[in-house]
N, C-alpha and C positions, 0 to 999 in steps of 0.2 A: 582480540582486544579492540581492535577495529579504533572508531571516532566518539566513539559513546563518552567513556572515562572524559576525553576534553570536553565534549556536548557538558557532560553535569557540572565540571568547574565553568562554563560559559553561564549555566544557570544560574550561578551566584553572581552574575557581574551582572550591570545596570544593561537598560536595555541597548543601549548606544555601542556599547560592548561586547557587547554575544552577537553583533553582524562587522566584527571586525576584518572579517577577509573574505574572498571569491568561496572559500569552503564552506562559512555560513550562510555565503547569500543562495547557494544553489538551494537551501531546505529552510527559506526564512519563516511558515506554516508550521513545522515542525519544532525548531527552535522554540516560538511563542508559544506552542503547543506546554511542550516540557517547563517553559518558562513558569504558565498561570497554572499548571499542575501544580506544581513545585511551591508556589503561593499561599496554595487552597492547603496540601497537606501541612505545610508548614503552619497554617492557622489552627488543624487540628492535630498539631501536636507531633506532627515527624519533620524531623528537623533535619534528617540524614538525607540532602542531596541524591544518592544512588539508590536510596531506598524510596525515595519519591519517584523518579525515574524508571526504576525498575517496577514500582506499580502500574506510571501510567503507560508503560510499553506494554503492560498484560494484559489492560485496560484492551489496547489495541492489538495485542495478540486475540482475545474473547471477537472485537469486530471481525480480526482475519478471520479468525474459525467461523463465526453465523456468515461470511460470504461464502466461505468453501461449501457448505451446506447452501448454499443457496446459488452457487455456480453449479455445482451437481444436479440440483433439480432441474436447473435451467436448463442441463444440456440432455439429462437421461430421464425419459416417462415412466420405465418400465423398477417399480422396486427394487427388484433382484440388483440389478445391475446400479443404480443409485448406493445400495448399499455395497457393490464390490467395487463402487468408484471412491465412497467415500474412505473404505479400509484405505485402498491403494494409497488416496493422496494422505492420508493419515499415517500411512509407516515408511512416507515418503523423508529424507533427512531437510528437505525445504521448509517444511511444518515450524523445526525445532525455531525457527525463526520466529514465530508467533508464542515463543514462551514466555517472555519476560527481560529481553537481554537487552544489555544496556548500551544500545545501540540507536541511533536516527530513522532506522530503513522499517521499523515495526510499523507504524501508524501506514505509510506511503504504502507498502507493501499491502495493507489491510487496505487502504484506498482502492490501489489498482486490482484486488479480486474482488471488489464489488462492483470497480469499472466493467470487466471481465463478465462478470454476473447479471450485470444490466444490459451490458452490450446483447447477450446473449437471449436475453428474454425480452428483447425490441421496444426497451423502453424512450419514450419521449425525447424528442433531440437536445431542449434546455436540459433535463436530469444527468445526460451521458453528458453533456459539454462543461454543467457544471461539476459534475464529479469526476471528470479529465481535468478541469483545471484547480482543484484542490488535490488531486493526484501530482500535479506537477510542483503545485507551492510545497507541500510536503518533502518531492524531491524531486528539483528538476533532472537529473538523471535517467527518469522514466519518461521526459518528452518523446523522444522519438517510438516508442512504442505506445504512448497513449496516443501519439498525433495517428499513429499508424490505425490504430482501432477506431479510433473515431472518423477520419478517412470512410474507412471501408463500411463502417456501420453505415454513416450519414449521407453515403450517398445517393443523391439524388436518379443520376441517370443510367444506374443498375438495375436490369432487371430482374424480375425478383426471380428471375431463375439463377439471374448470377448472383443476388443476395443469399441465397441459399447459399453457394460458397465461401459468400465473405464471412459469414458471421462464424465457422469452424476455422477460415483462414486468419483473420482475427484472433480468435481465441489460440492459434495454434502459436502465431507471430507471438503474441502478448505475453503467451506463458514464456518461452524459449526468451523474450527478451527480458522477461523480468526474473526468473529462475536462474540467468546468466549475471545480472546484475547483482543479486540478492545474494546467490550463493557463493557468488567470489569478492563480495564487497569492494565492488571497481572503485579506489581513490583515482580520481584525474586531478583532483589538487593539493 
């Protein structure tokens, strides 16, 4: 049941109102997220709170999945094994998270595998900082694992024989810390 259920009664309340406590400020990107969803369906004609909700988390289950497909590529050249990675992470039970459920961690979650994705295909240091730090407005929960990939991506005074490491060390950290948060739905408030 998780935070969702209160997330969609937040969404009927004025803006001033849905950042009432410590638990909505950790994910105030997310909140506003669900918020101007929730706005736009209403205008065409769905008036059902959790059914707006639950679109726009499919919405961002659809981004999880083109990262998963695009963290895959990043990490494996060879076909064969792209396609036996993508089976795996597909009947993996972490997925069911990118279905539609009526939860805060969809969108963040779909964030942080594209973090994961770009980290891994050595993209530009603005794109990974700015997509670390909408990864965190989303939910700050994932701080310390995006600080950590971005850390080891961005630096400077690693060789690139030791960046060879980081960026599987990275991706190794990042999944473990975000697979631990996602799949147990850590409340700390």
């Amino acid at each position: 049941y998780g935070d969702g259920y209160a997330a969609v009664a937040s969404t009927l309340h004025s803006w001033s109102e849905s950042y009432s406590s410590i638990h909505e400020w950790l994910k105030p990107l997310s909140i506003a997220l669900y918020k101007v969803s929730y706005d736009l369906l209403h205008l065409l004609g769905i008036v059902n709170p959790v059914t707006s909700f639950a679109i726009c988390s499919s919405v961002g289950g659809a981004v999880g999945w083109l990262g998963i497909v695009r963290l895959v590529k990043a990490v494996e050249h060879d076909s064969l094994k792209r396609l036996f990675l993508l089976f795996a992470v597909s009947t993996s039970g972490a997925v069911l998270l990118l279905c539609g459920h009526i939860e805060f961690y969809v969108w963040a979650g779909a964030a942080f595998i594209w973090l994961l994705a770009l980290s891994c295909e050595n993209r530009q240091r603005g794109s990974l900082i700015l997509l670390g730090l909408l990864t965190v407005l989303l939910n700050a929960i994932l701080l310390p694992a995006v600080a950590a990939i971005l850390a080891l991506c961005l630096s400077e005074k690693s060789s690139s024989r030791w960046r060879i490491l980081l960026k599987p060390g990275a991706l190794v950290f990042g999944s473990i810390a975000a697979s631990i948060i996602l799949a147990f739905s850590l409340q700390w408030f």
